[in-house]
KEVEX-289553 format. One record per residue (C-alpha): residue in one letter; x, y, z. Coordinates in steps of 0.2 Angstrom, whole numbers, plus 2048, in hexadecimal, padded with zeros to 3 digits. Layout:
N
aXYZ...
END
This chain:
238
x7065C462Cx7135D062Ex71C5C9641x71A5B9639x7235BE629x72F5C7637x7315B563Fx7355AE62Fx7435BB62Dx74A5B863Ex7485A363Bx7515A7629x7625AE630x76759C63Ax76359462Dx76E59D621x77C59E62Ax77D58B62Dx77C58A61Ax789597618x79558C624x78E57A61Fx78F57B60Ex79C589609x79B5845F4x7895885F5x78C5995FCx78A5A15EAx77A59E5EAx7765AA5F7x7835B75F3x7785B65E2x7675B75EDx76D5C65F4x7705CE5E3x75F5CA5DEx7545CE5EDx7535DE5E8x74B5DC5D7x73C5D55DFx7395DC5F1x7285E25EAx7245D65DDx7235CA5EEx71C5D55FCx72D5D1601x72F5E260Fx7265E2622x7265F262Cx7235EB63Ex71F5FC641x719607635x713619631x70D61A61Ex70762C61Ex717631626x72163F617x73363A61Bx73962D60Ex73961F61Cx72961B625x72D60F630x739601638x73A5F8628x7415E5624x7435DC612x7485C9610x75A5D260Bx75D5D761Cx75C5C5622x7665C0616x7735CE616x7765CA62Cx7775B8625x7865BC61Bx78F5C7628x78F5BC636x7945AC62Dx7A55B5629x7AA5BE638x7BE5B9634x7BC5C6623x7BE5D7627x7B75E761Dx7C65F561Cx7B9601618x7B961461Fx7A661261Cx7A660662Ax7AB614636x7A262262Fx79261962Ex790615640x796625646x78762E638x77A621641x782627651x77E63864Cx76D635645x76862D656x76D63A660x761645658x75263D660x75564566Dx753656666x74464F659x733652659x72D641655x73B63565Ax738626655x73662E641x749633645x74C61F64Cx74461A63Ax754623630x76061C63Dx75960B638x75B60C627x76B612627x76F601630x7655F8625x771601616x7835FD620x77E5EB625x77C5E9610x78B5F060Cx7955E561Bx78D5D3611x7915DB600x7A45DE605x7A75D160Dx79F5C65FFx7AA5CF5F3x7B95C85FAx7B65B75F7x7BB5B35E5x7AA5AD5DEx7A25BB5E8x7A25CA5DCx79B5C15CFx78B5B75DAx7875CA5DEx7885D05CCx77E5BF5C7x7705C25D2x76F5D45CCx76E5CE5B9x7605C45BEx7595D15C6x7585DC5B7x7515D15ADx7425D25B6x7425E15B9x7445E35A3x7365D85A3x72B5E35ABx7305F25A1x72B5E9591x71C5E5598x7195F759Fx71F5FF58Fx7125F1584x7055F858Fx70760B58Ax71260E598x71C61F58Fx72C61B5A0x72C60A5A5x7336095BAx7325F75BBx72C5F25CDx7376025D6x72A60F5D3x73361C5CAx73D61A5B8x74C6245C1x74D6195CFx74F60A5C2x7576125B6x7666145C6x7676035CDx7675FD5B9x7776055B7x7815FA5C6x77B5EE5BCx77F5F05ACx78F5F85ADx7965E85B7x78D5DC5ACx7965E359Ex7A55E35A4x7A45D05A7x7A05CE595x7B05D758Fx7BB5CC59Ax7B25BC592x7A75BF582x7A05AE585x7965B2596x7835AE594x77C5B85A3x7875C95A2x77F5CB591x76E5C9596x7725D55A4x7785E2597x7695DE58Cx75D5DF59Bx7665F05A0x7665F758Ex7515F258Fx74E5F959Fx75860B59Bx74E60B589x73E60958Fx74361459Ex743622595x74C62C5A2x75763B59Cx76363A5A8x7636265A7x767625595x775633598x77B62C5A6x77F61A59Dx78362058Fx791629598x7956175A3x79760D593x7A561A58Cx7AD61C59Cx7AD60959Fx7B360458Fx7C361158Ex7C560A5A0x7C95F9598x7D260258Bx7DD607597
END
């Protein structure tokens, strides 16, 4: 299942990009997807590791895909004309540089390979986010897609916390972990709700963020946004 999954991914990239190109006005709704897919990479199974070593200790365990990735290259090569000015995009390369050349010093090569991977993985995100970001309707698709994202991810803390759950993690394993990506969306969600009260989605986003920190109940979480929303609002003061 997994190579053709992997298939589908590479079929997937194509297909996007002609979309990208073909039908420019409907590119928010992937610049949204983008923002959403990672709410529910494992509500829907949606990572393959063509290859794979589950017992391996080091946080990753194998050359790992997720639909994001498809979707992410999708994005980059349909707007080769927009340029990131980002020092990130020299550093990176040259860390991954680094990270490679260690192999040849390693004792188990291809575990190093795995890191050097994911560090692609993370800059090839970060290139579709920016360059998403400087299209107008871009900053808000992202921010839409990650409202939705933590509303499902509120609604299965309630459910967790219904069933006796004392910390509810959602679908990323650890309260902390959630508790973190709630607060990059929250804080931008309400921030879009004090430029126009009348927004719908940022304030489910707030509410969904304000559920899943609750119900969370991380120490460093609470403090953490707690200390966001007062920095934020005398931001907006200012």
């Amino acid at each position: 299942m997994k190579w053709i999954a992997l298939l589908l991914y590479i079929a997937l990239v194509p297909l996007l990009i002609a979309r990208l190109r073909n039908n420019p006005r409907q590119a928010p709704i992937i610049w949204t997807a983008l923002g959403f897919i990672p709410f529910i990479l494992d509500i829907g199974h949606l990572i393959i590791a063509p290859i794979s070593w589950s017992m391996w200790p080091g946080y990753v365990k194998g050359v790992e895909l997720s639909l994001l990735d498809p979707v992410a290259l999708a994005i980059v090569l349909s707007y080769p004309s927009i340029r990131i000015k980002s020092p990130l995009m020299t550093i990176l390369p040259l860390y991954i540089l680094v990270v490679l050349s260690t192999m040849i010093y390693s004792g188990a090569p291809e575990a190093s390979f795995f890191y050097a991977w994911q560090l692609g993985r993370i800059m090839l995100l970060f290139a579709a986010v920016a360059k998403i970001s400087q299209h107008e309707q871009g900053p808000q698709a992202l921010v839409m897609g990650m409202i939705l994202g933590m509303c499902v991810q509120a609604g299965y803390s309630i459910e967790q916390r219904l069933t006796g759950v004392t910390q509810s993690s959602g679908t990323f394993g650890h309260q902390n972990l959630l508790g973190m990506v709630s607060h990059f969306v929250t804080f931008p969600a309400l921030a879009l709700l004090m430029v126009d009260a009348r927004m719908r989605a940022p304030l489910f986003g707030v509410l969904a963020g304000a559920i899943v920190v609750i119900f969370g109940a991380s120490r460093a979480t609470l403090g953490l946004a707690a200390a966001g929303f007062v920095a934020l609002l005398l931001v907006s003061m200012f």
